[in-house]
N, C-alpha and C positions, 0 to 999 in steps of 0.2 A: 076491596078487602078480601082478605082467604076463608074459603069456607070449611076452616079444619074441622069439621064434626062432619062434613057429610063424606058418607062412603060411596060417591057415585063413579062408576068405572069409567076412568081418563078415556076420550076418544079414542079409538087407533089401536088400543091396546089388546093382545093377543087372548083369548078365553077370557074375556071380559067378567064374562059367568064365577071365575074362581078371585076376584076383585076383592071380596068381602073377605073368604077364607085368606088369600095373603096380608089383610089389614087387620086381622081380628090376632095382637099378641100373643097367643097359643102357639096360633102357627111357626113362627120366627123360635119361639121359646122350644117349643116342644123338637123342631128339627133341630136343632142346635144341641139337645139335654142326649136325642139319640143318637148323634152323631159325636159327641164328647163320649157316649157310653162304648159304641161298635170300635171307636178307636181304642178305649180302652182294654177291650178283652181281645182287638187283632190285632193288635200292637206286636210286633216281633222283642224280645226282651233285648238288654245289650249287648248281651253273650251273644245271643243268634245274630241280631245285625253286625255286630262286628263279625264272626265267625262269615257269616254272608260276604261281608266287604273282603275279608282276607282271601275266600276263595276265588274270587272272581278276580285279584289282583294277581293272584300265582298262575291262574290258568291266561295271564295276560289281557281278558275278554274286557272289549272297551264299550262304553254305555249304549252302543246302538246293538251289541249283538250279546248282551245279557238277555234278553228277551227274545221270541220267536216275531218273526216278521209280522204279522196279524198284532202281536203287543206295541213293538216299535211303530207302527203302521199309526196303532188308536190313539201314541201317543203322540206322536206328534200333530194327529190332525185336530187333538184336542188344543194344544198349546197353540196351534193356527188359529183355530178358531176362534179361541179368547182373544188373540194379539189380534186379529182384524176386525172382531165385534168393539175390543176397547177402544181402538183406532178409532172406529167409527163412532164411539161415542162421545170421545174426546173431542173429534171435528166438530159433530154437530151443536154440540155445550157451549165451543168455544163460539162458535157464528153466533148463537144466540148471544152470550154474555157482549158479544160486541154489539150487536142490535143494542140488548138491554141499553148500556152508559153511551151510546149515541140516539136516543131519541128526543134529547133535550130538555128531560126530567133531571132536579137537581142530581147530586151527589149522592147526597142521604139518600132520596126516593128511589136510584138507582139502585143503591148497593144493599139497601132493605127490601126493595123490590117491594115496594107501599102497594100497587095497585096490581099485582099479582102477575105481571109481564112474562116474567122468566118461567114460573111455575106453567102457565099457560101454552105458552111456545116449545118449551122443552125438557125442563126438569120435571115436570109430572109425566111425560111420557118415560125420555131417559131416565129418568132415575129412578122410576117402577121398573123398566127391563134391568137397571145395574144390579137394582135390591134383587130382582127372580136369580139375576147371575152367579149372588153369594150361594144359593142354594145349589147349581149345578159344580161350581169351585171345589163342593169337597172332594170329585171324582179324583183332583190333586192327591188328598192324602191318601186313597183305594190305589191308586199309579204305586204311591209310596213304600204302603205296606205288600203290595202285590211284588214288587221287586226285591222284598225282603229287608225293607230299609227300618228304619224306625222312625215313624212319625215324632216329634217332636212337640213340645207344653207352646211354643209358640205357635206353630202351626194347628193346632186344636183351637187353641185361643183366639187366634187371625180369623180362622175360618168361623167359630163358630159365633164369636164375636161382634163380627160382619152382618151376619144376617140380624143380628137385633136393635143395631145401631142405624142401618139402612132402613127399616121397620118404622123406626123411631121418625126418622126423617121425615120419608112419605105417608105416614100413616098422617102426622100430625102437620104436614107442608113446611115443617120450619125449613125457613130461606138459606141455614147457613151447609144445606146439606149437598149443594154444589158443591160444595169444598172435595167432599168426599167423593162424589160423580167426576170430579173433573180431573183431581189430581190423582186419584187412584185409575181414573181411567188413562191418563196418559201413562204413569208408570207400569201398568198392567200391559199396556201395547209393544212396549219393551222388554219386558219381563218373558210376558209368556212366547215370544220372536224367540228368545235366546233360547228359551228352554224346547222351543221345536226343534232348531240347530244341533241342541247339543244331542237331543234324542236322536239325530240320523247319523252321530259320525260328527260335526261338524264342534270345531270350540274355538267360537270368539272369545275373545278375550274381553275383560271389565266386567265379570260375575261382582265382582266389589265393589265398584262404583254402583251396581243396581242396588246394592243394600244399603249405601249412604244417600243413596234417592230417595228411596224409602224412609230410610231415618228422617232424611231433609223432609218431606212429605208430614210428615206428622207433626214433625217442631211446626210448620209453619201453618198446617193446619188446624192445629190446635189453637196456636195465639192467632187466628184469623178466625174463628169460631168463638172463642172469646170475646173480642171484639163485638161482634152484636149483642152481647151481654150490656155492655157498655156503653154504645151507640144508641141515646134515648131515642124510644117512638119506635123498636125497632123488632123485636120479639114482642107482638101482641097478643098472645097468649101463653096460660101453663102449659099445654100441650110443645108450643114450638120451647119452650124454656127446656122443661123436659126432657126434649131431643138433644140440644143441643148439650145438657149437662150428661146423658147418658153415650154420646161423640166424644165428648172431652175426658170421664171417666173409663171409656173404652182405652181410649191410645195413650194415655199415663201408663198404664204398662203394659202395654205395646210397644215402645218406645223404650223399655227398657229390658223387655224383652229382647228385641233388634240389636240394640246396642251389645247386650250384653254375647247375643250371636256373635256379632262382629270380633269383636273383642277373641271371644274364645278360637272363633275358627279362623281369621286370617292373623292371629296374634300365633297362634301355634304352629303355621304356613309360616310365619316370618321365622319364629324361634328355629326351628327345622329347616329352613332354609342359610341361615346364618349357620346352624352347627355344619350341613353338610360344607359346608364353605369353607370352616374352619379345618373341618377333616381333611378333604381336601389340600389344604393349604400343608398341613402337618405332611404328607405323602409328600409332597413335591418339594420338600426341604433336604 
């Protein structure tokens, strides 16, 4: 059985000593409340962001050389760094969740993880380092606004969202918080690759399919989270309930937030695309 009340620092784990302080809900709360605030008083207004975009579109300058070398440099070793920390927590999640449903424990006991296998072997270490990771992720939106860009209500909400929803998870063990270790970590290993790329000069193509990942990501996360709702015998405590309802109330809109991204920026890329085509089309007649 899980011992969600005790606060003892998972083996292995780095500043052991700071254990209590990241499991005690202030913490998670209170970075979250300062980081919504510093976005909001450095936030560039619309006028300035876009005035920012128009300049750097006339003077031709392409995303690796808006910045000086030292800026491009930190950012991309940042977006490295995350794609190969995710990588790496994605592998390791996935070896275990394979251990888990091969050791000849039913179905249920597997996928409730009854006698605390998974939590043991690796989601209490990984999924303590993923939750530390929401906390270093804001440097995201400082990239953002340092460029002159404008932070974004989804990108406050993502980030800051994260860190209490991760909280939730480890603080209180509930099992369904692989979900969020496993598929955020794979998509993150993606995500932040492309975004090294594009910071040197470099543009793969499929920036859009990362955002129907992501979408994809949360439908399926959510009604898989649900699910242990469901699945008697299987949340033994208010605490893991708890977690899992504050998961599920996180990405409701998140999820509509995302969408509603999509919507707006490659619906206006398409609209824009078809006019120049028509224009186009009028010249050549």
């Amino acid at each position: 059985m899980l011992d969600v009340d005790a606060l003892k620092p998972i083996p292995g784990i780095p500043f052991p000593q700071l254990y209590e302080f990241f499991m005690d809900w202030k913490t998670p709360v209170g970075i979250a409340a300062v980081y919504t605030i510093c976005v909001y008083l450095f936030n560039p207004s619309r006028a300035a962001a876009k005035l920012s975009r128009v300049e750097a579109k006339n003077r031709g300058v392409s995303n690796a050389s808006k910045s000086s070398k030292a800026m491009t440099a930190f950012v991309f070793l940042h977006n490295l760094f995350l794609s190969i920390y995710s990588g790496i927590t994605f592998v390791c999640m996935a070896k275990s969740m394979h251990k888990l449903f091969n050791r000849g424990s039913s179905l249920h006991d597997a996928y409730c993880d009854i006698d605390g296998f998974l939590w043991n072997d690796s989601l209490g270490f990984w999924g303590y380092l993923f939750y530390l990771s929401k906390f270093y992720e804001v440097i995201d939106t400082m990239i953002i606004i340092m460029k002159g860009r404008r932070s974004s209500l989804l990108q406050t909400y993502h980030h800051s969202g994260a860190m209490i929803t991760m909280w939730s998870g480890i603080r209180y063990q509930a099992q369904p918080i692989w979900i969020f270790v496993v598929f955020n970590s794979f998509i993150h290993s993606i995500m932040y690759m492309y975004y090294a790329l594009t910071s040197v000069g470099f543009h793969p193509p499929g920036k859009r399919y990362l955002t129907s990942l992501q979408i994809s990501q949360f439908l399926v996360g959510m009604s898989t989270a649900i699910s242990y709702v469901i699945v008697p015998n299987c949340l033994k405590t208010p605490g893991q309930q708890f977690a899992v309802a504050v998961n599920v109330g996180y990405l409701l809109p998140l999820t509509y937030l995302f969408v509603d991204f999509a919507r707006t920026t490659y619906g206006k890329r398409k609209a824009a695309a078809a006019a120049a085509a028509s224009e186009l089309a009028k010249k050549t007649e």
